[in-house]
VOBA-51613 format. One record per atom (N, C-alpha, C): residue in one letter; x, y, z. Coordinates in pm, whole numbers, plus 32768, in hexadecimal, padded with zeros to 4 digits. Layout:
AXYZ...
END
This chain:
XE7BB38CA2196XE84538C0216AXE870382C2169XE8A6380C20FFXE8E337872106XE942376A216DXE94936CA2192XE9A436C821FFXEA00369221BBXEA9736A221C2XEB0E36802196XEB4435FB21AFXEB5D35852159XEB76351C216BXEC11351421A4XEC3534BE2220XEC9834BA2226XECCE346021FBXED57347121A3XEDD033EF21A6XEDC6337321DCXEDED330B21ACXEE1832A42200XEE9A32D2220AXEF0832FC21FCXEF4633422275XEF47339A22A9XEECE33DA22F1XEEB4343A2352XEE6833CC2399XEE3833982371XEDC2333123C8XEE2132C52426XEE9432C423DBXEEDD326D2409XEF4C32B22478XEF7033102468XEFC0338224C8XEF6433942563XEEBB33A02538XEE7C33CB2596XEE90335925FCXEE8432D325AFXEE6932682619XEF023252264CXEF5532362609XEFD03253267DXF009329E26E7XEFC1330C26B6XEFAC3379273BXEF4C335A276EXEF1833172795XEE8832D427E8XEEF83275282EXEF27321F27F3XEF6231D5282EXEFBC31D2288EXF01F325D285CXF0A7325A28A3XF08732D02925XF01933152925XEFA8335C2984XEF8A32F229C2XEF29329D29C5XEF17321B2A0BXEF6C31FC2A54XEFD431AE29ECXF07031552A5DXF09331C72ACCXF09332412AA4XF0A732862B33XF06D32A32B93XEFF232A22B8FXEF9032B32BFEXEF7632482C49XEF6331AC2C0AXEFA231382C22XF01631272C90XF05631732C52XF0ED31312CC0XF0FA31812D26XF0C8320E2D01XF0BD324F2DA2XF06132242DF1XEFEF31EE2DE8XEF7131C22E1DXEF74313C2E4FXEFCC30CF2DE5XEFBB30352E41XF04B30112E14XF0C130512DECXF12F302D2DEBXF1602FC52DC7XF2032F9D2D6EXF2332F712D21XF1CE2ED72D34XF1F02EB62D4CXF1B32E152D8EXF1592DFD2D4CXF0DB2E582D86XF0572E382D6EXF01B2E992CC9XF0842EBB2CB5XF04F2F1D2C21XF0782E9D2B9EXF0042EA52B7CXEFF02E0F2B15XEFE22E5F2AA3XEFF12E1929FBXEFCF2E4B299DXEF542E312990XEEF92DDA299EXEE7A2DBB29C8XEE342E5E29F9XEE592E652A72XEE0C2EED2AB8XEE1A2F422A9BXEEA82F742A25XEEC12FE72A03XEE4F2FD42993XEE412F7F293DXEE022FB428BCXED6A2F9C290BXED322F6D296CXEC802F8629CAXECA5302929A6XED13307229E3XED1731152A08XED0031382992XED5831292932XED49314B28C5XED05314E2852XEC9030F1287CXEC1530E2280DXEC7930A6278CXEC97307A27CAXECB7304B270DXECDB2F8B271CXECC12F69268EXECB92ED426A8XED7A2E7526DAXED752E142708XEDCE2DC92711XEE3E2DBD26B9XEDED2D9B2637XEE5F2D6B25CCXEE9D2E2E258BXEE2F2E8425A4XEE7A2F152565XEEE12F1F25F2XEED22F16265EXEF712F4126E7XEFB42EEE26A1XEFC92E9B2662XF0152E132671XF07B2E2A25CEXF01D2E5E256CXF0442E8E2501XF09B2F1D2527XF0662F8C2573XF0F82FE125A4XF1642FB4261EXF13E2F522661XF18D2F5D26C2XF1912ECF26E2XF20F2E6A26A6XF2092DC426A7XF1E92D972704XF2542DF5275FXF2652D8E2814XF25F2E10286BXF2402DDF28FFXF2342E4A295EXF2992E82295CXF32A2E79295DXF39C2EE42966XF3952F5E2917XF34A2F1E288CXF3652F832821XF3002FFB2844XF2962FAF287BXF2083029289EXF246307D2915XF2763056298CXF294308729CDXF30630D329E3XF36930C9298BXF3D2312229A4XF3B23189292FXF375316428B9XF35031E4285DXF2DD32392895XF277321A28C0XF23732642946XF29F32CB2995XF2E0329329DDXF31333162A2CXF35F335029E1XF3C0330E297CXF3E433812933XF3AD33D628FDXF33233EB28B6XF2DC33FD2898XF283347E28E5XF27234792964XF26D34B629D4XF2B8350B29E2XF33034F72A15XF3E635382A3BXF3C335A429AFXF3BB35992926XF3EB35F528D1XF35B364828D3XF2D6362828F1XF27B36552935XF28836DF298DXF2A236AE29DDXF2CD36FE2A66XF337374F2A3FXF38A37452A07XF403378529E4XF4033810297FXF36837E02937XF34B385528DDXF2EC388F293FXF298388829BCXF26538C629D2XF2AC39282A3EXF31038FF2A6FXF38239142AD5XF37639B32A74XF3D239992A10XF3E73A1029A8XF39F3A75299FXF2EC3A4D297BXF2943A95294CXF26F3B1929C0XF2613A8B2A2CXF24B3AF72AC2XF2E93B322AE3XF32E3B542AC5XF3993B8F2ADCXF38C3C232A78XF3593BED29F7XF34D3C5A29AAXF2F13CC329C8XF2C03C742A05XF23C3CEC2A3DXF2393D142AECXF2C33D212B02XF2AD3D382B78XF2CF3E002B75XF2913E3C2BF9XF29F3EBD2BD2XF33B3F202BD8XF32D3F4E2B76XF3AB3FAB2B77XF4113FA02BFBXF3C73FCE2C61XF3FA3FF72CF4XF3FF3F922D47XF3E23EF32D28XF3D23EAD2D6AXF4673E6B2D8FXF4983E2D2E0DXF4F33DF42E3AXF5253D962DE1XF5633D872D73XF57B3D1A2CFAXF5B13CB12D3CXF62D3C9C2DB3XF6403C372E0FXF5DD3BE12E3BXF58D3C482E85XF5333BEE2EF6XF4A23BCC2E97XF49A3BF22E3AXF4163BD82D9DXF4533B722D61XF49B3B552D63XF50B3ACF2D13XF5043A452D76XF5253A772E08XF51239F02E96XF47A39F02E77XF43A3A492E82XF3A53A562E98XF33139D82E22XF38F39F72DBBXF36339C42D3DXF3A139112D34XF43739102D7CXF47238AA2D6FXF42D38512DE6XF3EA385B2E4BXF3BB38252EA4XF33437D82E83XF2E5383C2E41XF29738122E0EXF26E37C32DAEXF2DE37AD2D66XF2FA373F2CFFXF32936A12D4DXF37436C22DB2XF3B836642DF9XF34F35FE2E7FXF30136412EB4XF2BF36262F1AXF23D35F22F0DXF22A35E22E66XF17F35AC2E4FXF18E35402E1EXF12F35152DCDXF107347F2D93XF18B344F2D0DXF1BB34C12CEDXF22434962C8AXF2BD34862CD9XF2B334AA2D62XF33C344D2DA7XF31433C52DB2XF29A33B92DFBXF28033322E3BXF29832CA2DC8XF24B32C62D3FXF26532912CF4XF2D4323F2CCBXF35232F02CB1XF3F032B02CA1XF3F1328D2D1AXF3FD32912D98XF42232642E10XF40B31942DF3XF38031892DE6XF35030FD2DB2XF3AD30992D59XF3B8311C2CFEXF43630DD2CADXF4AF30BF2CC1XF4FC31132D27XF56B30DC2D34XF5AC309E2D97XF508309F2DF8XF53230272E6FXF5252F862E09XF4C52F7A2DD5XF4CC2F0D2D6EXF5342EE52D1EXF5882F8E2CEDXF6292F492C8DXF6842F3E2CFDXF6A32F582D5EXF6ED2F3B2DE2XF7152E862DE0XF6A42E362DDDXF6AE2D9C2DB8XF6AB2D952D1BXF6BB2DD92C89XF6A42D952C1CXF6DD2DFF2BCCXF7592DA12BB1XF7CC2DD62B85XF7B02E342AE3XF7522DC82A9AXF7272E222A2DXF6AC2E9A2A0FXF6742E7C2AABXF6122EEC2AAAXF65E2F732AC4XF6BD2F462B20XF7362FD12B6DXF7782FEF2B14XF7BB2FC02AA3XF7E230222A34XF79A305829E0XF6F4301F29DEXF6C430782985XF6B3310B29CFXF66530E92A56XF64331622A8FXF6B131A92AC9XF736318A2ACFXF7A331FC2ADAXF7C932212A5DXF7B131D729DEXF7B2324F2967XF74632BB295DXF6B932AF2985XF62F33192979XF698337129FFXF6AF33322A96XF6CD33962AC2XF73334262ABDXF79933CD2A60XF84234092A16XF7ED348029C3XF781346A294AXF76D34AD2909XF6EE3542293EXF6A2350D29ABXF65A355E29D9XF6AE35C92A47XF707357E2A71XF763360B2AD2XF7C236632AA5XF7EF36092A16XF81C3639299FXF7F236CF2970XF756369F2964XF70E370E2908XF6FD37862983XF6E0377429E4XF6D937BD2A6DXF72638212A97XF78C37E82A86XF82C384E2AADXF85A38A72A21XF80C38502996XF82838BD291EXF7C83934295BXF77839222986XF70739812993XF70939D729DDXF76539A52A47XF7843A0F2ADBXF81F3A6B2AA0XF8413A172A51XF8B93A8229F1XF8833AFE29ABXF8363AD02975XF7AB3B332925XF7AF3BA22956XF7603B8B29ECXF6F13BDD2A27XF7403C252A78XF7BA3C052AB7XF8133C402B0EXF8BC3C5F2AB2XF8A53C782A75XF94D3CBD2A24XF9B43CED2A92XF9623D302AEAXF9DB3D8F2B29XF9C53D3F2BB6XF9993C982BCFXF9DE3C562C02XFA3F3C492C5BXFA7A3C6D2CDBXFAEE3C542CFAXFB233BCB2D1EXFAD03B682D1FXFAFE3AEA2D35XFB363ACA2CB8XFB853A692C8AXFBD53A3C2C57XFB9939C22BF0XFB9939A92BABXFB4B39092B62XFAD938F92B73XFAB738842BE6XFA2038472BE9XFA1A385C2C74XFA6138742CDEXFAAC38542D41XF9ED38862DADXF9D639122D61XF96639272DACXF8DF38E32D89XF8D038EB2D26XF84E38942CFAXF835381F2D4CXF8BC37DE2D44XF8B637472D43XF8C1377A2E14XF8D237AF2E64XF8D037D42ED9XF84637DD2F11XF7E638062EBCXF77938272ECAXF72437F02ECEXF73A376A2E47XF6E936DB2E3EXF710368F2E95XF769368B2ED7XF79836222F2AXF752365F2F9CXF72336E62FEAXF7143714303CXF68E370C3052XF639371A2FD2XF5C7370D2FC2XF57436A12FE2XF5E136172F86XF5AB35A12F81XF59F355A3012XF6063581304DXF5F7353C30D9XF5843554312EXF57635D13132XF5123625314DXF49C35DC3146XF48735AD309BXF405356F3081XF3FC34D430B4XF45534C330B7XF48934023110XF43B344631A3XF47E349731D9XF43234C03272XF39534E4326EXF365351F3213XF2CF352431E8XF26F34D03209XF2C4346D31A3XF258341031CAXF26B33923256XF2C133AE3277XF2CE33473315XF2AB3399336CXF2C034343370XF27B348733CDXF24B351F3393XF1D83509336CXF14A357D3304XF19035E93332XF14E35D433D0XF16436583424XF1DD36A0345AXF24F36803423XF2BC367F349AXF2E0371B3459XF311377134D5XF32437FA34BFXF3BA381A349AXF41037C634A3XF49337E03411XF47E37FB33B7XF43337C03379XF42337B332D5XF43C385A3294XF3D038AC32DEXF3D4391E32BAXF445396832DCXF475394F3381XF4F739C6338AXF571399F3355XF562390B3314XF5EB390732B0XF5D13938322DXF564392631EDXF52B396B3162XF5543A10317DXF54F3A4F31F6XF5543AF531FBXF5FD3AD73211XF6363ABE3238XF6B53AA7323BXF6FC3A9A31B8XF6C73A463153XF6D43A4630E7XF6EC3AA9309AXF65E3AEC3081XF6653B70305AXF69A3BBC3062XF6AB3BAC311EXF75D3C3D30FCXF7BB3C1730D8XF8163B9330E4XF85D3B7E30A1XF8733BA5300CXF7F83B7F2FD0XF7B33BAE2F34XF7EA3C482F09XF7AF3C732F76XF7C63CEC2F5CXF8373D312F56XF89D3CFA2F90XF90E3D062FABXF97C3CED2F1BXF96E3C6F2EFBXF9703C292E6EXF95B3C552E15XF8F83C9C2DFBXF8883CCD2D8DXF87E3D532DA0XF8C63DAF2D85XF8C23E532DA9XF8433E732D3EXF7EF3ECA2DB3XF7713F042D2AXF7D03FAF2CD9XF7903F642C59XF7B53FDD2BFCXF77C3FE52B79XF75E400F2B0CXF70A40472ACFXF6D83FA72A6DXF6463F6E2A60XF6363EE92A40XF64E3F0D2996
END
């Protein structure tokens, strides 16, 4: 069978997703500082002048990276939600799912990032616009999935990320520490509380 020639723009899609895959594994692994455009395109197999042709300067690689990521995660947030079972706790499958998005290599990343815009005034508005639009898309989604809702606006979503995130700040200064979990189950009932189960 013949093999199918690809595009130069598919060829060109692939390697930016090489790339913006790279910048993130990068920044969770040796963090803002030490993540060079240099080392991203070593990860990425691809030459100097092609990173340089998608992505001018490090800001641009690195904040389209996690965005990049964020809308990533955000569809998979969804996917595994869609497939969770009939009978399953939709509250505590939602923390369950939201934790897991929050507590791995795609926090540390943004984490990298915005201890870095903290000192640089134009890095901090870019990455509080990716963050405006990713919690944005988040709370459309928890509108979605929960209709009959009793919280009010964003009021719970946004309760949850904040509850979560700290959570993952404590993670990593202490792996082991045995809060983590009995505030995550705490959560959940709250969730549950919030989130009356009724027909999905």
């Amino acid at each position: 069978m013949a093999r199918v020639r690809r595009t130069q723009e598919e060829r060109s899609a692939t390697m930016r997703v090489r790339l913006l895959d790279a910048t993130v594994a990068c920044l969770a692994e040796r963090g803002y500082a030490r993540t060079t455009t240099t080392e991203v395109a070593r990860r990425a197999r691809v030459s100097r002048g092609a990173q340089l042709h998608h992505f001018p300067t490090k800001q641009a690689l690195v904040t389209t990276a996690v965005e990049h990521l964020f809308q990533r995660r955000h569809d998979e947030f969804r996917a595994a939600f869609a497939r969770a079972p009939a009978r399953v706790d939709r509250a505590s499958a939602a923390i369950d799912l939201l934790w897991a998005m929050i507590s791995g290599p795609s926090f540390h990343a943004w984490l990298e990032l915005v201890v870095a815009a903290r000192t640089d005034a134009r890095l901090r508005r870019t990455v509080a616009g990716i963050t405006r639009r990713f919690t944005g898309s988040v709370y459309q989604s928890f509108r979605e999935l929960f209709p009959d809702s009793r919280a009010q606006g964003d009021t719970a979503p946004a309760f949850a990320f904040a509850v979560l995130q700290g959570l993952a700040l404590d993670r990593i200064a202490m792996p082991d520490a045995p809060h983590i979990g009995h505030v995550i189950d705490r959560l959940k009932l709250l969730g549950s509380i919030v989130v009356p189960e009724g027909p999905r």
